[in-house]
C-alpha positions as a Markdown table, in Angstrom:
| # | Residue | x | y | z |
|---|---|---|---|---|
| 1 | Unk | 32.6 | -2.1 | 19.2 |
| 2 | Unk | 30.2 | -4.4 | 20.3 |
| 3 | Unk | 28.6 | -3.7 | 24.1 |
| 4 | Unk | 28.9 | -7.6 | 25.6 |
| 5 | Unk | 25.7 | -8.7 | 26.7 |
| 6 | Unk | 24.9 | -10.4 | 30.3 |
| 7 | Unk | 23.3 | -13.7 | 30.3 |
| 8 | Unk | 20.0 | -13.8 | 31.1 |
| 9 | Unk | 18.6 | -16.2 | 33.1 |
| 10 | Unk | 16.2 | -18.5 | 31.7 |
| 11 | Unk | 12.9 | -19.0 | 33.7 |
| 12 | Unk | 11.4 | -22.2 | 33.9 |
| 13 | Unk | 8.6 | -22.8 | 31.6 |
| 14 | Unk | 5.5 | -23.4 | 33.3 |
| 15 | Unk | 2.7 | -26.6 | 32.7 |
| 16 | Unk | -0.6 | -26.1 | 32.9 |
| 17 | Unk | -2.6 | -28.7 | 34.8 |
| 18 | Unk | -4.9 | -29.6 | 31.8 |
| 19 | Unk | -1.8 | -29.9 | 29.3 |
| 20 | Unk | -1.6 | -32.6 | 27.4 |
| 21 | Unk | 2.2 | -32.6 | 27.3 |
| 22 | Unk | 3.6 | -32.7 | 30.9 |
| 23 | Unk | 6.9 | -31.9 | 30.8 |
| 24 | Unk | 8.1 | -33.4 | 34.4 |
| 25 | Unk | 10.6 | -35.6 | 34.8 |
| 26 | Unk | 10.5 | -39.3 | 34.9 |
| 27 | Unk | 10.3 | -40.9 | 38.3 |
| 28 | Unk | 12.9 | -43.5 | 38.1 |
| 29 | Unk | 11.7 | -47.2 | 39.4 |
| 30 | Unk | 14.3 | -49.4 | 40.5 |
| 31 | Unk | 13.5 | -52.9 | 39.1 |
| 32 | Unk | 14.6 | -56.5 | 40.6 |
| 33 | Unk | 14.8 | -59.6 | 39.3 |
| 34 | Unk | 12.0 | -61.9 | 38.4 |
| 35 | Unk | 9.9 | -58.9 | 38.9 |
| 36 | Unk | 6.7 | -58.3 | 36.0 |
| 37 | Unk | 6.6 | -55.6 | 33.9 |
| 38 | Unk | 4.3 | -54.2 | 31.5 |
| 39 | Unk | 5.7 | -52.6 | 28.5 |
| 40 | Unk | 3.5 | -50.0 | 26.4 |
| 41 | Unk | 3.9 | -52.2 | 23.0 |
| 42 | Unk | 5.1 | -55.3 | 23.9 |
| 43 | Unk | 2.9 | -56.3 | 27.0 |
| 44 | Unk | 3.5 | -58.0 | 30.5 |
| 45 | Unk | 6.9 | -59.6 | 30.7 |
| 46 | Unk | 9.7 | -60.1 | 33.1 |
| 47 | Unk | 12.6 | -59.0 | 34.3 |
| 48 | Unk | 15.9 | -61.1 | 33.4 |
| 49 | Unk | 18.9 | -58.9 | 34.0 |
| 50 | Unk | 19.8 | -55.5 | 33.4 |
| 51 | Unk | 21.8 | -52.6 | 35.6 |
| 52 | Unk | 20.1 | -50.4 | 38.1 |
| 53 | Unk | 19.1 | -47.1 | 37.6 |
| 54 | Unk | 20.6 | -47.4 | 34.0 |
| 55 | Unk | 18.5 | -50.2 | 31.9 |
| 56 | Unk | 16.7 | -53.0 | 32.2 |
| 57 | Unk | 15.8 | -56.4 | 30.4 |
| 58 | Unk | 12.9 | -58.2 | 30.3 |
| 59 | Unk | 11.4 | -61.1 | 28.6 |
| 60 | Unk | 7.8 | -60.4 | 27.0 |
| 61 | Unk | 5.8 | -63.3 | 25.8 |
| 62 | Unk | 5.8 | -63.7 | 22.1 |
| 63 | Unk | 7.7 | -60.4 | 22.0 |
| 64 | Unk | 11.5 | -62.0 | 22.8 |
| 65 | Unk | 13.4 | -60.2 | 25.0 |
| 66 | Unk | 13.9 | -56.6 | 25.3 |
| 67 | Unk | 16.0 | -53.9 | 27.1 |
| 68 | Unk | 15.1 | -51.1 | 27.9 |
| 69 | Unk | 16.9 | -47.5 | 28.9 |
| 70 | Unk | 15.9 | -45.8 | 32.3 |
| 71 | Unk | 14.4 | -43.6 | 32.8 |
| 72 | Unk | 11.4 | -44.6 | 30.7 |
| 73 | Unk | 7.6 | -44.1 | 30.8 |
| 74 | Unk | 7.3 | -46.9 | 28.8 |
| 75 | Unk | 7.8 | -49.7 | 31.4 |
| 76 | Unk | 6.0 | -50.1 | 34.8 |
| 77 | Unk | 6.1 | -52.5 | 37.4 |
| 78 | Unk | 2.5 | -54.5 | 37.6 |
C-alpha cells in the first residue's frame, strides 16, 4: 500500500527587480465614456461603450472599433 502524501504548500515564486518578465498582476483601470485611450497596436482611440471592470470598447482612428477584455496591459488611459 501506498503511504498518502500531504500537500505541500506552494511558495510564491519570487521576481527579481531587473526581470524582464514581471509577473504582477494587472492593475485594473476603470474606463468612462468619451474617455481616450491608447492601444499598443492600434493607437489613440476612444471609448464608446463597454462594461466595467469586464471590457471595454473603443473607436481607434483608421483601426474601426475594438473591444477589449480587462484586465489588459494593452490599453491605457492618455
Amino acid at each position: 500500500m501506498l503511504a498518502e502524501m500531504s500537500p505541500r504548500p506552494t511558495a510564491a515564486r519570487r521576481v527579481l527587480a531587473t526581470s524582464p518578465f514581471d509577473r504582477s498582476p494587472a492593475v485594473a483601470e476603470s474606463f468612462e465614456l468619451d474617455d481616450w485611450v491608447s492601444h499598443d497596436r492600434y493607437g489613440l482611440g476612444k471609448v464608446v461603450g463597454g462594461e466595467p471592470g469586464v471590457d471595454v470598447v473603443a473607436d481607434f482612428r483608421g483601426g474601426g472599433v475594438l473591444r477589449v477584455s480587462l484586465p489588459s496591459t494593452k490599453i491605457s488611459k492618455v
